[in-house]
C-alpha beads as a LAMMPS data file, in Angstrom:
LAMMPS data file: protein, C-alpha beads

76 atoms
75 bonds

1 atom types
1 bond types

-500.0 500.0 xlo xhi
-500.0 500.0 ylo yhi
-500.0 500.0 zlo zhi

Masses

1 110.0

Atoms # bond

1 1 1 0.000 0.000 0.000
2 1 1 1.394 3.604 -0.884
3 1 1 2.111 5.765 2.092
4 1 1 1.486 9.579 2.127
5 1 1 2.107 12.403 4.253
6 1 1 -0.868 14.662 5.378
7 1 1 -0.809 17.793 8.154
8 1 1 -3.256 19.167 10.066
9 1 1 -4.526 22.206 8.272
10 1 1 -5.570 25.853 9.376
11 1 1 -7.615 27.639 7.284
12 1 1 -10.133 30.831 7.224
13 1 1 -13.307 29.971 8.506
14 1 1 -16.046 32.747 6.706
15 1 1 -18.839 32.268 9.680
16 1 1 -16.156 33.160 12.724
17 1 1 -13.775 35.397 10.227
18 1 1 -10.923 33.894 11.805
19 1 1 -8.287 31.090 11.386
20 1 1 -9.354 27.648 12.247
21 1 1 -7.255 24.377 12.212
22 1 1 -9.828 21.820 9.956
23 1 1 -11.556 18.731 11.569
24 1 1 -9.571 17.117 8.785
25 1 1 -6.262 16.382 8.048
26 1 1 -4.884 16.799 4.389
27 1 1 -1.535 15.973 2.149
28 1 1 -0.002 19.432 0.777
29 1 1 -2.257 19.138 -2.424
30 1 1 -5.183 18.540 -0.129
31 1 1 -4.365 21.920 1.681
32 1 1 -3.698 23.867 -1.216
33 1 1 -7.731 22.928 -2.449
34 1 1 -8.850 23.394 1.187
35 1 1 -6.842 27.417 0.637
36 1 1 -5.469 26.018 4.024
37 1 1 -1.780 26.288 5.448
38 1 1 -0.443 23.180 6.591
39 1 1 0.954 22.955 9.894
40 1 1 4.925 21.678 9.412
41 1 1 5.469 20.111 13.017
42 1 1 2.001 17.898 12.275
43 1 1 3.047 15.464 9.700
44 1 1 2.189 11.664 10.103
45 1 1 2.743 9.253 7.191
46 1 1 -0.441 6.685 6.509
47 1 1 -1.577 4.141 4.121
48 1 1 -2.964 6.138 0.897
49 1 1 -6.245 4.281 1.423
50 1 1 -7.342 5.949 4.691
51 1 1 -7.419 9.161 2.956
52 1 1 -11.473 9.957 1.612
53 1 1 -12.531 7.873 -1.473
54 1 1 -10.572 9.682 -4.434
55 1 1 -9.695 12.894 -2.345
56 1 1 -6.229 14.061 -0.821
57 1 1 -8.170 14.708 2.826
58 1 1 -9.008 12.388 5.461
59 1 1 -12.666 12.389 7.166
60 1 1 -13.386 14.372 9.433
61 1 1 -11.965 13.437 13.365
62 1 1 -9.615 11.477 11.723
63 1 1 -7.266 9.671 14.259
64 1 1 -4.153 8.780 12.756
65 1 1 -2.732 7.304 16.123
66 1 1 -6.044 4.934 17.155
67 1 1 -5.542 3.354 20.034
68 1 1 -3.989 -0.360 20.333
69 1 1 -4.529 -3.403 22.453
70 1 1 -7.076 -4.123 25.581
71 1 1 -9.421 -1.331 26.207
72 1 1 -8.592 -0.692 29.666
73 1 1 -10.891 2.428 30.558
74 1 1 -13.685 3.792 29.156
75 1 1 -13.443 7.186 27.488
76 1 1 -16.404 9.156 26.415

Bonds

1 1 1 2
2 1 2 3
3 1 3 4
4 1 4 5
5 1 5 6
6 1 6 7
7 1 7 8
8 1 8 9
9 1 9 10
10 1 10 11
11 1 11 12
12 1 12 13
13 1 13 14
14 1 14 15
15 1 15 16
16 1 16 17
17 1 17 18
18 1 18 19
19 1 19 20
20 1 20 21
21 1 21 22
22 1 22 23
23 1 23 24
24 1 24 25
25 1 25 26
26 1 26 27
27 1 27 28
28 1 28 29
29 1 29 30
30 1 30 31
31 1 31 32
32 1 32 33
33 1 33 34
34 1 34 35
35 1 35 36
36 1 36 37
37 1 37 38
38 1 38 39
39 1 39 40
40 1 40 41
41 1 41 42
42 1 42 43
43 1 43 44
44 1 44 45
45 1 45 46
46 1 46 47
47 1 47 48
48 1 48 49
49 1 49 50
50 1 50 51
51 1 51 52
52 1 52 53
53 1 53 54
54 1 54 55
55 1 55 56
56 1 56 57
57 1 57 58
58 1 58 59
59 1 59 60
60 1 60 61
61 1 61 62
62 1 62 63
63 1 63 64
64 1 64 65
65 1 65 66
66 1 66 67
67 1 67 68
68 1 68 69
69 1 69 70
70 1 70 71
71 1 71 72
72 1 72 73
73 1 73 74
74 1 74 75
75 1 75 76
C-alpha cells in the first residue's frame, strides 16, 4: 500500500472570520484545495487508502494514532 504524508490544516473559517485548524487532516495538495496552510510540526505518514474515497483529505476526526490493544478504561 502507498504511504502519504498529510498535516493538520488551518484555514479561514467565513462564519467566525478567523483562522481555524480543519476537523480534517490533508496531504499538501489537499491543503492547497482546502486554501489552508499546513501545519509543518504535524506530519504523520499513513496508508494512501485511509485518505477519503478519491480525495487528498481524510474524514473528518480522523485519528491517525487509534488506540492499540485491551481497552482498559472507558473514554467518552
Amino acid at each position: 500500500m502507498a504511504k502519504v504524508t498529510v498535516y493538520r490544516v488551518e484555514a479561514y473559517d467565513i462564519t467566525s472570520d478567523s483562522t481555524v485548524v480543519s476537523r480534517r487532516m490533508a496531504t499538501r495538495k489537499g491543503a492547497a484545495m482546502m486554501r489552508g496552510d499546513v501545519i509543518e510540526d504535524s506530519a504523520t505518514e499513513i496508508d494512501e487508502a485511509q485518505l477519503e474515497n478519491g480525495e487528498q483529505w481524510t474524514a473528518v476526526g480522523f485519528n491517525p494514532h487509534p488506540r492499540a490493544g485491551f481497552q482498559q478504561q472507558v473514554t467518552s
